[in-house]
N, C-alpha and C positions, 0 to 999 in steps of 0.2 A: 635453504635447500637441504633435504636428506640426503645423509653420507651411504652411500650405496655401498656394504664391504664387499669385497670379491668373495664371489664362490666358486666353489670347488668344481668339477664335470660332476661328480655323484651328486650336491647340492642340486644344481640346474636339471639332474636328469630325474629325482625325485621329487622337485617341483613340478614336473611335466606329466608325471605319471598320469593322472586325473585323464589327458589329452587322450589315453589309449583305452578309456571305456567308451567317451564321447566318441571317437574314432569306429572303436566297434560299431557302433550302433550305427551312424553315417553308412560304414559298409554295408550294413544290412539294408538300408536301405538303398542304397546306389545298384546292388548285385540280387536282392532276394523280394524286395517289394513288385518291382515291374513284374518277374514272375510269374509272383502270388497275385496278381491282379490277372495275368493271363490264366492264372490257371481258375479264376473265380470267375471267369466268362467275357473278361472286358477287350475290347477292338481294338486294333492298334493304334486309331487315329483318338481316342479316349486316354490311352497313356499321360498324353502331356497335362491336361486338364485334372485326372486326377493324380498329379505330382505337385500341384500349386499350394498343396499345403507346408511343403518347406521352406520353400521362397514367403509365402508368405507372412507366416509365424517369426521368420529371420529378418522381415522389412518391421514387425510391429514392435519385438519382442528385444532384438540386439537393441538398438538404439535408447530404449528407454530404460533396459535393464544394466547397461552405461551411464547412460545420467543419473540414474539411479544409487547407482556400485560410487559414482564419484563423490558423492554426497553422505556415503555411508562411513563411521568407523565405531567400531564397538572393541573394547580391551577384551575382550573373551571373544570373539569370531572373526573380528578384523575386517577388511573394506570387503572383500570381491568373494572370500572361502562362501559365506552365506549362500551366493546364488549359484556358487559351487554346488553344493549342497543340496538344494533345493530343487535344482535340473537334475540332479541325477538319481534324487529317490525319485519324480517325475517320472522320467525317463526308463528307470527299472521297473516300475510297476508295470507299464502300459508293453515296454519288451515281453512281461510275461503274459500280459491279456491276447495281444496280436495272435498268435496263432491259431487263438481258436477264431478268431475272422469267420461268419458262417456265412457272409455275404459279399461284394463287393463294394457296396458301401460303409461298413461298416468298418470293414478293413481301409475305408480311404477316410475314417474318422477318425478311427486310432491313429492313422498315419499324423492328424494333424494333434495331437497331444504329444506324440513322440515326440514331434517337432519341437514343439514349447517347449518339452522338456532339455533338450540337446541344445537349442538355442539358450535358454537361460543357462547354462552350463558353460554351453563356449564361449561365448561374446565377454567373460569380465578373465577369462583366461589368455586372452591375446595383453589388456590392461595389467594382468597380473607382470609378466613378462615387464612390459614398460617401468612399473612401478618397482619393483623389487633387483635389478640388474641397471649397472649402468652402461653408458654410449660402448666402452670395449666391451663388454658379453651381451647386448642385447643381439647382435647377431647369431651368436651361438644359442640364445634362450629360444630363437623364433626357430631356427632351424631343429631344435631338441622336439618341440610342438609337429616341424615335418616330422623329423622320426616315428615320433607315436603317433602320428597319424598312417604312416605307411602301413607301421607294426600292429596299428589296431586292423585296421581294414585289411591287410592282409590276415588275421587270424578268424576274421570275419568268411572273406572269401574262400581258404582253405575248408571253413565249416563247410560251406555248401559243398565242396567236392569231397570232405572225407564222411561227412553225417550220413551222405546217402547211401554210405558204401555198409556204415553199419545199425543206422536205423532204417526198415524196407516199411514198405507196407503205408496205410492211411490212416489217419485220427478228423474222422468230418473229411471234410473237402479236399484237404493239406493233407501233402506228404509227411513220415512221422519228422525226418530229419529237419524241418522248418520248425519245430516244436523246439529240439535240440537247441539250433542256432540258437534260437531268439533267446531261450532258458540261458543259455551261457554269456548269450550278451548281457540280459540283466543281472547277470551276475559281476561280472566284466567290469560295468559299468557304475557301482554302487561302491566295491571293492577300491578301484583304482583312484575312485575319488579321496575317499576314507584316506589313502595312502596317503597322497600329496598334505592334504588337509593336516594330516599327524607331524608331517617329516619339516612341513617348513612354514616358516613366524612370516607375517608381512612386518613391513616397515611401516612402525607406528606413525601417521604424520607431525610434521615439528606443529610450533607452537601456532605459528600464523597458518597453517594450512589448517589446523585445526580451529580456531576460531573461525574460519569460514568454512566450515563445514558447518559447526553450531550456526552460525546467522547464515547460510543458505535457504531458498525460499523451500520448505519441502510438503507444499502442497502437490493437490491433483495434479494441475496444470503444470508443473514444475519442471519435470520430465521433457514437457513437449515444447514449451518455451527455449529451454537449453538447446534439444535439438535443433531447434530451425535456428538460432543465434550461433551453434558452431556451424552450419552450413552454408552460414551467412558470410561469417568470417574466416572460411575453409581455405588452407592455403593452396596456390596454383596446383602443384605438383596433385595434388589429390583430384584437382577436376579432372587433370588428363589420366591419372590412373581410371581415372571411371572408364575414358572408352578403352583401354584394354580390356576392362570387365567385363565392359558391354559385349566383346567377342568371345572371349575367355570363357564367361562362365556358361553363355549361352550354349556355348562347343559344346561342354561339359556335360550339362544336360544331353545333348541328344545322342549323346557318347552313349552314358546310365541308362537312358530310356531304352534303348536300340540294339544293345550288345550281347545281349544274348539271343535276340531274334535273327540280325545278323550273320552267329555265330552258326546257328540252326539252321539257315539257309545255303551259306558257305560251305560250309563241311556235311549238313546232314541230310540236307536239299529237304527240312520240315519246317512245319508250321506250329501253333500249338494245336490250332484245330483240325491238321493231316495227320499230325503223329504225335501222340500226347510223350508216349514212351519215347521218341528218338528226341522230342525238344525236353526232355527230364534229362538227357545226357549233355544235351546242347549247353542248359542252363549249369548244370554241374561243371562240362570244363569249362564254361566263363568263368564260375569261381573262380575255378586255380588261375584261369587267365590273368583275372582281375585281382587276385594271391601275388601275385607272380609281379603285373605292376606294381604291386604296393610294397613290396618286398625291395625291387630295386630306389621306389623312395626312401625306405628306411637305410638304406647299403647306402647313397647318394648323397642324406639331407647332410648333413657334417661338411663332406667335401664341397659344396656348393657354397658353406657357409667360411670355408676357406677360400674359395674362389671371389667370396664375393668382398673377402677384406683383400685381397690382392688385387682386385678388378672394378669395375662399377657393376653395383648390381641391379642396373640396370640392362647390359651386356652380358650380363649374365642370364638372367630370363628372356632375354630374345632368344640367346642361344637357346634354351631350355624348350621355351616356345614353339622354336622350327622343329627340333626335335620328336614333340608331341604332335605335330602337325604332320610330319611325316609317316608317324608310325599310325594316324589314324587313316591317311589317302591310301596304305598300303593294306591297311587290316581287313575291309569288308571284301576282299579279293583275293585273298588264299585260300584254298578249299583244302591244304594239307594241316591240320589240326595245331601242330608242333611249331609252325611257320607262325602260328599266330603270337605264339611266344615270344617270338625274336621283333616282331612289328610294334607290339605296344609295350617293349623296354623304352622305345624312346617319349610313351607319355610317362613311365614310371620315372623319367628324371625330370619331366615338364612338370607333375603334379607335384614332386621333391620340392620345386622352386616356387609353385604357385601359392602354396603352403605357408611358403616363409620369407621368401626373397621379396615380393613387394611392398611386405610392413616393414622393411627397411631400406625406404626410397622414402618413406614420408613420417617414422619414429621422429628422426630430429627436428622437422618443423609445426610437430603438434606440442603445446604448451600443457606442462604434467599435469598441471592438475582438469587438464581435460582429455587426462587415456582413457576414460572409459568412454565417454562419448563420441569422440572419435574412429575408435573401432567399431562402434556400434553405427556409426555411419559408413565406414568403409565398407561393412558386412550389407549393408544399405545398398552401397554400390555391385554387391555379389548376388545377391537376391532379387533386385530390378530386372537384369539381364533372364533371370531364372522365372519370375512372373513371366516377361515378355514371349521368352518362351512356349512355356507352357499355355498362354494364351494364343498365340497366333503358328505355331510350330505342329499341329493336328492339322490346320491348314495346309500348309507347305507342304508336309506330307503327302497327305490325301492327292491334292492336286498338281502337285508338283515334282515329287518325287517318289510316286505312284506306289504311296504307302509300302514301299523298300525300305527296309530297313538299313541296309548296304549302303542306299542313296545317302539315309541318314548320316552316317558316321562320315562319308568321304565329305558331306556337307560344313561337320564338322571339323575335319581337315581344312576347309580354308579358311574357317573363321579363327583359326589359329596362327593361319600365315597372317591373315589383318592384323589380330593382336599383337603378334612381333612389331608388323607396322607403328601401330598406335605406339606401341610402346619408346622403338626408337623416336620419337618425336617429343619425348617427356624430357623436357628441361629441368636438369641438376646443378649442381656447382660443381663446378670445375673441378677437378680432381677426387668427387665427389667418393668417398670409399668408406666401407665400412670396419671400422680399427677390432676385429675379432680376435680374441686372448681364449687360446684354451689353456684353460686351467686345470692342474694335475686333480688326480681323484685320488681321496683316500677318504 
């Protein structure tokens, strides 16, 4: 086994960097795609459907670019940096094409390269974490991944509410400030990776992990073989995380889908097709809204990651859970702008935890030299819920929650109290706790 040296808080938070372009772009998509799809003509109950490009590129794309990353090691790029690498020139390109979207289809094509790209990106940076920190700071490494996730997506969301204030006017169909954004995410995005990439070495594999690497089968088939054989022999605790997923992420979604239409109803009693100007304002303070939760994930992820070596972090994301579940029953019903502020602080500590706290409920029972697959299965588990989704959630809508957006979120609200549920039901060991060492920075 490889001797994992302790690193420093500046080591772990320079390894992470990478997570805050990935992040960006996530945001833009969560807070500025739905939109841009309204604003290119598309129906509310069309949303879900053309969102299934993330979910789905994250069911084909994590899992194999795992098995894949576990089977790689090269002395000049190292196992996982590669498809670092690779997602995120991806990812930068297609940030700068997207706005000129002259269609709605076309903008829901880009949508799905974006994807690819962000997927091959994230998915060997959760393995990174596993492989390079040991059992005392892998808590702290996952929680540094919240951080830059809050801090990317917050500076995501701030764009939509400060661009507009100073680029006005049109370019084609899109506002100029959507040109802004997306321009600074691929920048964002390219950059932050480069960073990690410079600042920090993997751990070469020892001798035996290395020889099986070289005799690994690394055909076609290779990939998807590994798959189905680690899901074969998936430990318990991973089956029952899936049905928290299964509530969790599907919230999620209709949280992103719905939240600025919501927001536009609530406070500005518009549509996008009654008032194109009053829901341009709607969608702008979502931003800061959606700024604003991401921001208290980044103030939160650390402390959470002390809680969670004090505590079980399992108990720890229930609480986290209720918390985002409350602040979503209460958000699609305040009509005073400011109040929405205070209601989705408590998903900005749910999303803190969702981030990082449950890859450490099931880090110890996955076997090293299968972190890349695994996560890329777990990520399996986050994307199913998000197909489902998006597949049958225009329904619900349509017929059920009389294409209300308001309906949406509060709907979302209880699939957050289930996920608590699911969650407390996940069998740990005993005293089960995560041993988090922060270590000084210099």
């Amino acid at each position: 086994m490889n001797f994992k040296p302790k690193m420093t808080f500046s080591q772990i938070i320079n390894m992470n960097v990478g997570f805050l372009g990935i992040q960006y772009s996530f945001g833009l998509q969560q807070s500025a795609v739905n939109p841009i799809y309204d604003m290119l003509g598309a129906s509310p109950d069309e949303i879900p459907i053309l969102n299934l490009a993330g979910p789905l590129t994250g069911l084909i794309i994590q899992p194999i670019i795992g098995a894949l990353s576990d089977k790689t090691w090269s002395d000049k790029w190292g196992r996982r940096k590669p498809y670092f690498l690779i997602g995120a020139i991806l990812c930068s390109i297609t940030l700068l094409i997207y706005p000129f979207s002259s269609s709605l289809w076309m903008a829901a094509g880009l949508l799905w390269i974006l994807d690819a790209g962000n997927n091959t990106a994230m998915e060997p940076y959760r393995a990174f974490i596993a492989d390079n920190l040991d059992a005392k700071q892998q808590g702290l490494g996952f929680q540094a991944q919240s951080f830059f996730t809050g801090l990317g997506q917050t500076l995501a969301n701030l764009s939509l509410f400060i661009f507009p204030l100073m680029f006005t006017g049109y370019l084609g169909k899109l506002p100029t400030w959507v040109y802004a954004s997306f321009f600074l995410g691929a920048f964002c995005s390219i950059t932050s990776i480069l960073w990690s990439l410079k600042t920090t070495k993997e751990i070469p594999p020892d001798a035996a992990e290395l020889e099986r690497i070289r005799n690994a089968n690394h055909g076609f088939l290779s990939p998807f073989v590994e798959i189905f054989g680690a899901i074969k022999d998936m430990p318990k605790v991973m089956w029952q995380l899936s049905l928290v997923y299964l509530f969790q992420w599907y919230a999620l979604f209709c949280y992103w889908q719905n939240s600025s239409k919501s927001v536009a109803l609530s406070v500005w009693n518009a549509t996008p097709g009654s008032d194109p100007l009053r829901y341009e304002e709607a969608v702008s303070w979502t931003g800061l809204i959606n700024g604003w939760y991401n921001i208290v994930t980044f103030l939160t992820a650390f402390l959470l990651a002390k809680l969670a070596s004090q505590h079980s972090p399992k108990w720890v994301h229930i609480v986290c859970l209720l918390l985002a579940a409350t602040g979503f029953l209460f958000f699609p019903w305040l009509s005073n702008k400011y109040l929405l502020i205070v209601a989705i602080t408590g998903f900005g500590i749910g999303w803190a935890s969702m981030m990082g706290i449950p890859y450490l409920m099931v880090v110890s029972e996955i076997p090293k030299e299968r972190y890349g697959v695994y996560m890329g299965i777990i990520n399996m588990m986050i994307v199913l819920p998000m197909i489902l989704q998006n597949v049958t959630f225009g329904y619900i809508l349509e017929h059920f929650l009389h294409n209300d957006s308001r309906l949406a979120i509060t709907f979302a609200g209880v699939l957050l109290i289930l996920a608590a549920i699911a969650t407390a039901l996940i069998s740990v060991k005993k005293g089960d706790k995560v041993n988090t060492i922060l270590p000084t920075s210099h």
